[in-house]
N, C-alpha and C positions, 0 to 999 in steps of 0.2 A: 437602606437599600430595600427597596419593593422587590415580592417575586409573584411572579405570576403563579398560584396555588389553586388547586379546589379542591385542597382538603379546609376544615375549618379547624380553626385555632389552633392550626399546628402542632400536632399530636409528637408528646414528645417524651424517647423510648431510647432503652438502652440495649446493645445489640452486640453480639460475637459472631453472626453471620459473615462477615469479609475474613476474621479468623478461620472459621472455619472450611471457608473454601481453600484455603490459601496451605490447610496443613496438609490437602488429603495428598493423596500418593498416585505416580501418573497411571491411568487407569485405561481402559477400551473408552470410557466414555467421553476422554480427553481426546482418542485418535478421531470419535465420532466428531467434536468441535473441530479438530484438526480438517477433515475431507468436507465437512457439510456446509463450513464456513470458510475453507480456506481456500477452496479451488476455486475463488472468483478472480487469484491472480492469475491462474495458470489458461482461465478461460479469456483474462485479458492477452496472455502473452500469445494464445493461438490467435484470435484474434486480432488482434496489430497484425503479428507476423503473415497470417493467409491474406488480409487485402494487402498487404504490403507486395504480395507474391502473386496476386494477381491482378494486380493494376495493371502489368502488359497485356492479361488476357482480355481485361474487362474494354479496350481499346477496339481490337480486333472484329472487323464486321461478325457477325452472326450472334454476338454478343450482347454488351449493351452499347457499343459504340462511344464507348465515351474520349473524350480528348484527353492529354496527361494531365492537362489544368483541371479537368473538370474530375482525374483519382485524386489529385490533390487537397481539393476543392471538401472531395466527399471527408478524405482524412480529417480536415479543418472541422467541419460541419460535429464529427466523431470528439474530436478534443473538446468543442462548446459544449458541446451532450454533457460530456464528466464534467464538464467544471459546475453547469449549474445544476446536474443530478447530485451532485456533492454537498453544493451548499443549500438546496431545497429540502435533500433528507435529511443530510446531517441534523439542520433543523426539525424537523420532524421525527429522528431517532431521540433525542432528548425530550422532545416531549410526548412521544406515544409510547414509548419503547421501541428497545433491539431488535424484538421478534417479529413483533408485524411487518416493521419498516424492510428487514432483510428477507421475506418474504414478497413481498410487493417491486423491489430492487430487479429479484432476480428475475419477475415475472414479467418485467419491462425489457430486460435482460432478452429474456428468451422471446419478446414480442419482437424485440426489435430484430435479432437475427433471423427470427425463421423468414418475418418478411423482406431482406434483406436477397433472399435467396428467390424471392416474386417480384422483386423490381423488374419496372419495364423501362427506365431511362434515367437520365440525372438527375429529378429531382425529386422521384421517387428512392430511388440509389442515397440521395444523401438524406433524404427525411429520413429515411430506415435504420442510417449509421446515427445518425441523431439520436432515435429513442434507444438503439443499443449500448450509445454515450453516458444518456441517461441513466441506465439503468448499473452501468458499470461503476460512474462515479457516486451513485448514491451508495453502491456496496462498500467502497472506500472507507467511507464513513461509520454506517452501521456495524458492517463485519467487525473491525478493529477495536471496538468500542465493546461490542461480543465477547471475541476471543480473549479481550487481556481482563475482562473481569470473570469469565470461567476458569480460565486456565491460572492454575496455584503460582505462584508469587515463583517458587523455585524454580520453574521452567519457564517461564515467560518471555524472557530473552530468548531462550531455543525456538522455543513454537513461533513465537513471530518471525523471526529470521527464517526460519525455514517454512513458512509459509509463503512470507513477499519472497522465496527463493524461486517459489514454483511456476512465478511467472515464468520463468526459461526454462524450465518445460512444456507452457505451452509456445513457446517461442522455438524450441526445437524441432517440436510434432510439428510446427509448421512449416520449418525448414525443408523437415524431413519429406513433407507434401509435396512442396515444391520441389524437392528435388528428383520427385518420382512419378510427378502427376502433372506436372507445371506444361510440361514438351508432348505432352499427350496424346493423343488424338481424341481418350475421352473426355478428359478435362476442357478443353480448347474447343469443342467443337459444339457449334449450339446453345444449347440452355442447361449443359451438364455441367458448367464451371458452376451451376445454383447447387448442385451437392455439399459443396465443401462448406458452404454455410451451414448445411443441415448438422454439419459435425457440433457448433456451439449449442444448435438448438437444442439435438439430443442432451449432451453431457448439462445444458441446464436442470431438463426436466427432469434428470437423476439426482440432478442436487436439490432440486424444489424436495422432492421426496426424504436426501436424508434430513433434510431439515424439519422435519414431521417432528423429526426425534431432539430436536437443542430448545433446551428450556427459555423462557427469560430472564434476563439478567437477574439475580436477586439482591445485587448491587443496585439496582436503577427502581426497582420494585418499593424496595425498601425507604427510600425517601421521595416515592410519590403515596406515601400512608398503605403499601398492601401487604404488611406485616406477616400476617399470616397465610398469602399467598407465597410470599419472598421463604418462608420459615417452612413450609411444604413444601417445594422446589427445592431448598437444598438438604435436607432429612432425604428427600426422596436421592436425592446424587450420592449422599455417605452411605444412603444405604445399598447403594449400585454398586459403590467402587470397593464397599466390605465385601459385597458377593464377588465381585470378578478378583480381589487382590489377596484376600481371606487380611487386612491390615486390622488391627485393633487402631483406630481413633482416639485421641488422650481429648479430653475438654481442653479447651484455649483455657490460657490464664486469664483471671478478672483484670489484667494489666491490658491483654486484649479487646476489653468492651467499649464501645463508645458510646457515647450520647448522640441524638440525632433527633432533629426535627423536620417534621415531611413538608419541606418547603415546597416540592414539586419541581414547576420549571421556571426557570429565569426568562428576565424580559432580553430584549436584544440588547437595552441599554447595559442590562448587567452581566451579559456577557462579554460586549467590548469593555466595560471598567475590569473584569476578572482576568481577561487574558491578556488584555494592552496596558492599561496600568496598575494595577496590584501584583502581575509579573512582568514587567517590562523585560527584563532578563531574557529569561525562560522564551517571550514571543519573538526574540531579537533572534536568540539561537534558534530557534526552530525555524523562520524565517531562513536565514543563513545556509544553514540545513540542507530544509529540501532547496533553495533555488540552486546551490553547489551538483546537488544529485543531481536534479532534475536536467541541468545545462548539460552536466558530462555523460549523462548516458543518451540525452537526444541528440547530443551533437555528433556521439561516435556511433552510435545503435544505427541511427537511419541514414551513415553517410557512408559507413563501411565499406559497400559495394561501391561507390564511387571511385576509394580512395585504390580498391582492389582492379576495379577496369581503368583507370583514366590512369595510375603510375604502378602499375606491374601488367596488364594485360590480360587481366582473367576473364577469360569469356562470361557472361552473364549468366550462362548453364550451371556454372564452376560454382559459382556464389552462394550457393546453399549448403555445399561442404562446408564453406569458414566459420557461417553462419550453426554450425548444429555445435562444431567445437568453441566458438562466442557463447554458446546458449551454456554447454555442458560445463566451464569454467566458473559460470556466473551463478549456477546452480549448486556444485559441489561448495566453490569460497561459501556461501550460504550459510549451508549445514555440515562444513565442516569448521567454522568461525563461529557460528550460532552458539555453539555449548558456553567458549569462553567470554560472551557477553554476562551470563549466569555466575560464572567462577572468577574469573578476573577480575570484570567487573565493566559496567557501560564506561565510564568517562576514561580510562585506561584506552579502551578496543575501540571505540567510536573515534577518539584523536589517531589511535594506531590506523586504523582502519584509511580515515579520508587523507588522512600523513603521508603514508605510504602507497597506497594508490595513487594523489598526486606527485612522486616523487617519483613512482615508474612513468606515469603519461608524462612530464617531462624528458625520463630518459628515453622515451618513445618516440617522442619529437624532435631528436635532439640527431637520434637512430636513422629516421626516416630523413633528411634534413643530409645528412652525410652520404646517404646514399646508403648504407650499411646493414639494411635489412631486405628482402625478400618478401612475397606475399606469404609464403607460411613462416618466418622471421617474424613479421610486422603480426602476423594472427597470432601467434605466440605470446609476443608483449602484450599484444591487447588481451590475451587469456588471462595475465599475470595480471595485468594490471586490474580486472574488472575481477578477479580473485576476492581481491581485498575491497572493489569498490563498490559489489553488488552489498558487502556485508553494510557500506558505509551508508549504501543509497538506504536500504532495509530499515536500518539504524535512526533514519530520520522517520519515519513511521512511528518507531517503535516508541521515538522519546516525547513525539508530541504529544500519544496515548495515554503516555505515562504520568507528567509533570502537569496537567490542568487538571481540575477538578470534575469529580465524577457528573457535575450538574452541567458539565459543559462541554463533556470527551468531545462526545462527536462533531458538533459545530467547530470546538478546534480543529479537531484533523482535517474536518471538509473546509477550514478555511486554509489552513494551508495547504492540502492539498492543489488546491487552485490555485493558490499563488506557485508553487513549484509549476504545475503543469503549462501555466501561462508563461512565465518565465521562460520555461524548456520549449516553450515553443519554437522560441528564436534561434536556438540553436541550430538545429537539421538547418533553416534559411541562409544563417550564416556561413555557417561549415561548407553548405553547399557551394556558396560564391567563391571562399578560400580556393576549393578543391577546383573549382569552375576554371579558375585562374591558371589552370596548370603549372603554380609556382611552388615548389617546395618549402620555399621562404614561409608560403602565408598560410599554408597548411601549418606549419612549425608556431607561426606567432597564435595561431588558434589551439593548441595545442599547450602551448604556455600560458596564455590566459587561463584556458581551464587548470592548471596549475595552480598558478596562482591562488584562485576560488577554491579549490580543495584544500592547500596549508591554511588559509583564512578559517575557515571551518574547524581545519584540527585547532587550532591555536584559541579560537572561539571557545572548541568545547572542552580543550583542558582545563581552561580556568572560569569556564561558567555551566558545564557540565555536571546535569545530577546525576548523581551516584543511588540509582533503583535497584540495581540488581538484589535479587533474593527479599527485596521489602514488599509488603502489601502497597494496592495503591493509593488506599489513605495514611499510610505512615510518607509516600511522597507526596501527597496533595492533598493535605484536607477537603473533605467535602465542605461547600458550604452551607449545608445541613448539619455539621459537625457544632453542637453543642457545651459550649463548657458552662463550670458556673460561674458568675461574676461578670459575664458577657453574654451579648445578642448571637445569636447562629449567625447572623451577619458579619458579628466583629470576629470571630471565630474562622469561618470560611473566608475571611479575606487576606488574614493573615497566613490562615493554613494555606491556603491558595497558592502563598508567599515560600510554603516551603520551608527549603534548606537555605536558599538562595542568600 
């Protein structure tokens, strides 16, 4: 296997740097990775949720007059953005590094919204959601790829979880907008619905800043040959988290150390052999995964209000109330499910997770269907049900990060993530026609289907589910820079690659 390298003859070193990130104790400098890298969901969930909220205003003469096809239109334009901002950086985060790339992400991020809020028609409107797409889905990538190699081995499961939580919190603030700002006279009139954009721009350009302060990877450093850039970086973090924690640090054991040659970055060939054939498993369930998530929260997330006017009667004003308790269920199940991904353990909580969440949207279906629920009944079970299912959707994030090798985080997650989101596209279309139908029946069989796709998932990940909790990411995945003796760092990472599996 060739890799594309420019170090020369692969410099080859013994290292306790991934031990030692992995002992320290949770620290301020953890909550700084936490806010500086992890509000790219919450700045997603505002986001969605504010055009989502004013696509009737964006209609309305004085506006930008646009037709409903042409808010839809823009939405579409918004989903292409992330799919190919994902797998352009993704690409790109593997081979330049974490740091630059989530820098540059959110700077596209924050281009694309502030001009978003200076459109003058549709196709300036949807170029603008375009590069905000971009810049969104390229953080996908980067961020995740970040955070699960700063953050120690023992929290990792929590911190992700309750980071993809905080989408619905921006999902709520925008509720909450709309429910206060939507009927307006200031909002609605002129060119002042361009405010509410301004809200992403600000909160990016807070996060460009604390990002001043998150190192790079010293996981990703370390086997593109910058040794002792990688061995500065994290001297410099033990030495932060002794001052803020007052912890004494024990040395990793030499059972800890591994071998490693700076292979750098792989070609594309050898990242489709790493993640499609040396783990066929591993890409089958992640595959599985996100398109289970991705189906059952597009199909219920953007149909809700549908399902709320067309068979209970709630005025379209109403709608932002279901919507702030939809956000607040989906956010608590999060981080209060998050710890026991840590303790229990992933393949336990991930099958419990999509099990049980498909077992309630079935009884949901089943509710609505008899007649026997109510608009706050029916918001209710979807609280319940999206409990367990935000932790499930989170969950597939979490494990694609996990289970591929450090040479190829990012590109996996940015390839599934597009497969999920292409996928989920279809949902809201479909859902939509169901609900269109005014029939309870066909609402119910869409409803069951995603059923279905949820127990498929658990049952996927009981018996092909790795079990990461509390381990370093190269005790799940060898790198393939991971050196033994009596073998090539090829034969080495492709086996490690391989796992537990």
């Amino acid at each position: 296997m060739s890799h594309e390298s420019s170090e020369s003859d692969n410099e080859r070193y013994d290292t306790k740097l991934p031990a030692r990130m992995d002992r320290l104790p949770w620290s301020r400098f953890h909550w700084l990775i936490i806010f500086a890298l992890g509000a790219t969901w919450t700045l997603d969930g505002l986001e969605v949720g504010l055009v989502g909220s004013l696509g009737a205003v964006l209609t309305q003469p004085g506006t930008l007059g646009l037709t409903a096809a042409q808010v839809s239109d823009a939405a579409s334009t918004y989903l292409i953005g992330e799919v190919i901002g994902a797998l352009v950086f993704g690409w790109l985060t593997d081979r330049t590094g974490r740091q630059k790339i989530f820098f540059i992400t959110m700077g596209i991020y924050f281009l694309g919204v502030a001009l978003t809020g200076l459109a003058t028609g549709f196709l300036t409107f949807a170029l603008f959601r375009f590069i905000a797409g971009l810049g969104i889905g390229g953080e996908y990538s980067a961020i995740y790829s970040a955070i699960d190699e700063l953050i120690p081995a023992d929290y990792r499961g929590h911190a992700d979880l309750a980071i993809s939580g905080t989408y619905w919190l921006g999902s709520g603030v925008a509720s909450v907008i709309t429910l206060y700002l939507l009927d307006s006279e200031f909002l609605a009139s002129g060119g002042s619905w361009r405010f509410a954009f301004g809200i992403g721009a600000v909160l990016a350009l807070f996060i460009l800043v604390l990002r001043r302060y998150v190192p790079e990877s010293p996981r990703w450093l370390m086997i593109h040959g910058q040794r002792e850039q990688a061995e500065e970086i994290v001297s410099g973090i033990e030495d932060r988290v002794v001052e803020e924690t007052g912890a004494d640090l024990d040395e990793p054991d030499d059972d800890d150390s591994m071998t490693l040659e700076a292979i750098g970055s792989v070609s594309l060939r050898n990242l489709l052999e790493t993640v499609f054939v040396n783990n066929t498993r591993r890409a089958i369930l992640c595959f599985v995964l996100f398109v289970t998530q991705a189906f059952l929260f597009n199909a219920i997330y953007f149909t809700y209000t549908l399902i709320l006017n067309n068979f209970y009667g709630v005025p379209a004003g109403q709608t932002p109330v279901y919507g702030i308790a939809f956000a607040a269920a989906n956010f608590i199940g999060a981080i209060v499910l998050g710890r026991f991904f840590d303790t229990v353990g992933r393949r336990p909580m991930i099958t419990g997770c999509f099990g049980i969440s498909g077992i309630l949207l079935g009884i949901t279906g089943y509710l609505f269907l008899t007649g026997a629920l109510t608009a706050l009944t029916q918001t209710l079970m979807w609280c319940l049900t999206f409990f367990f299912a935000t932790a499930a959707s989170s969950a597939a994030y979490l494990t694609v990060s996990e289970i591929f090798p450090l040479e190829v985080r990012a590109q996996a997650i940015a390839v599934f993530f597009a497969i999920g989101q292409l996928a989920g596209a279809a949902a809201p279309a479909l859902f939509g026609q169901l609900i269109g139908s005014g029939a309870p029946i066909n609402v119910f069989y869409g409803y069951l289907f995603a059923t279905v796709l949820m127990l498929i998932a658990a049952i996927l990940e009981w018996f092909w589910g790795v079990e990461a909790a509390q381990k370093s990411l190269e005790d799940v995945s060898t790198p393939l820079s991971a050196f033994e003796e009596g073998s090539s760092s090829t034969d080495s990472g492709a086996s490690g690659a391989g796992g537990s599996d």
